[in-house]
C-alpha positions, 0 to 999 in steps of 0.5 A, spaced: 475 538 488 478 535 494 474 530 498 472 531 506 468 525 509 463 531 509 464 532 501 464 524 500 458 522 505 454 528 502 455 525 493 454 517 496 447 520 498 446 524 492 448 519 487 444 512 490 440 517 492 438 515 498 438 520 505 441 520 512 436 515 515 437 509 511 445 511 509 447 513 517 454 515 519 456 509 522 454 505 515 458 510 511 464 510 516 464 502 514 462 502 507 468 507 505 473 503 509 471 497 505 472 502 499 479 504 501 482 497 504 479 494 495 483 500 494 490 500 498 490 492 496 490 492 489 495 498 488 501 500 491 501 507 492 508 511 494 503 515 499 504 508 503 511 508 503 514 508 509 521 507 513 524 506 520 530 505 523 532 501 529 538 497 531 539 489 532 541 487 539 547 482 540 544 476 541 537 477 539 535 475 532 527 477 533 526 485 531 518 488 533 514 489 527 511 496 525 504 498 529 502 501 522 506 495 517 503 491 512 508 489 509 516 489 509 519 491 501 526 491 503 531 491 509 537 494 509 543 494 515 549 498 516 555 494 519 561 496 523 565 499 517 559 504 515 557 500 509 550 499 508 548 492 505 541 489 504 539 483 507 535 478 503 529 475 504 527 467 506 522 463 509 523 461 516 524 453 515 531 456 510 532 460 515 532 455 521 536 451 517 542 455 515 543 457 522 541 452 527 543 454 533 538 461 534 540 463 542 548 463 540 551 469 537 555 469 531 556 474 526 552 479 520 545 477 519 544 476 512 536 474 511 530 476 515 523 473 514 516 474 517 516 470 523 509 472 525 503 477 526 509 481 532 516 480 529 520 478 523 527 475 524 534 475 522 539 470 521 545 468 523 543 471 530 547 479 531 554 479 534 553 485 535 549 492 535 547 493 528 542 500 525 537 497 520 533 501 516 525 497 514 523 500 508 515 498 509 508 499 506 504 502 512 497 502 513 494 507 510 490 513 514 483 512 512 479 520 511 473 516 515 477 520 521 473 526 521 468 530 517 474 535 515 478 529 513 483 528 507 487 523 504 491 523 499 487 518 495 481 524 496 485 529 495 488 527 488 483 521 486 476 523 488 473 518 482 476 512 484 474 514 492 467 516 490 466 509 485 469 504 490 465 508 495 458 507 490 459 500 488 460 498 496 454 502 498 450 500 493 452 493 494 450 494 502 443 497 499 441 491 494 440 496 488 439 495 481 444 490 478 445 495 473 447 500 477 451 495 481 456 493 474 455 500 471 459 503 478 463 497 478 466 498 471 468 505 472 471 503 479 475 498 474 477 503 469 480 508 474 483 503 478 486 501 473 489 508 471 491 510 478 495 503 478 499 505 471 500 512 474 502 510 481 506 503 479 508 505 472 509 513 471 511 514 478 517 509 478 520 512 471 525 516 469 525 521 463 532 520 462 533 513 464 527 510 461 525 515 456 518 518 454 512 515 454 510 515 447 504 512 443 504 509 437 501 513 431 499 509 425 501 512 419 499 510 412 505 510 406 505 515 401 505 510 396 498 508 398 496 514 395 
């Protein structure tokens, strides 16, 4: 079963059993955003994974973040010849350091790095017109949109929305401290599943990496 936000509001009331006048819209709006912002930040999902292109103006070493970036995985840049080549990350203070003379063009970028809530920048300062592509994790689309909403999280992982959702609610409500653990273990158990899935599964190959497979203990058979 696919979780709406309808679907999700309507379980949280049912399993802390408490109704509409205590547990409002607004409340489950926040309660379920805290959810999937605990989820997002624990685990890399490939949902998440987006990129862009754009190009680097000669001249100028400042490039617009993303309004939807969280963080930047990896950067790669075409040169003139067609090839494309990745450039590598660096603290700004490196960076400073290896080209000191910023406002001057001079050639290839080969580093970039964060430089602040609004750019990240590259060195040296581009000769020319370059297309980039940025790999990035954007923000992810929250299912508190609408009633009707689904997310990838809601429609392949409704556990791990519906604990993460509990222990926040029942944290807001100051209930029991044991139900408090009990839903706090069951969202670190399927939290911990959707971590081996997306960020082990998911980044395998059958072929390269060969099949999962799980030791089985077998008794010698001079033992019997």
């Amino acid at each position: 079963m696919s979780y709406t936000f309808l679907n999700l509001k309507t379980d949280i009331r049912n399993y802390t059993e408490v109704d509409s006048n205590v547990l409002s819209d607004s409340i489950l709006t926040t309660i379920v955003k805290n959810a999937e912002n605990r989820i997002y930040r624990e685990s890399d999902t490939d949902d998440n994974r987006f990129y862009a292109t754009s190009n680097l103006q000669a001249g100028n070493r400042y490039v617009t973040i993303p309004s939807d970036l969280r963080f930047i995985r990896y950067v790669q840049l075409t040169d003139s010849s067609g090839d494309q080549v990745f450039l590598e990350k660096r603290d700004t203070s490196f960076m400073a350091e290896y080209y000191n003379t910023p406002g001057t063009q001079s050639g290839l970028p080969k580093y970039y790095g964060n430089w602040d809530a609004n750019y990240w920048v590259v060195a040296p300062t581009p000769d020319s017109t370059y297309l980039i592509t940025l790999a990035y994790t954007k923000q992810p689309d929250s299912i508190t949109t609408s009633d009707s909403t689904t997310t990838y999280i809601s429609n392949k992982y409704q556990d791990l929305l519906l604990y993460g959702s509990l222990v926040e609610a029942y944290g807001y409500l100051k209930g029991p401290a044991d139900m408090i653990q009990y839903y706090s273990q069951a969202y670190s158990n399927a939290a911990k599943t959707y971590s081996i899935e997306q960020q082990g599964r998911r980044r395998r190959d059958e072929w390269q990496d060969g099949a999962l497979r799980t030791p089985l203990k077998s008794e010698s058979p001079s033992k019997y």
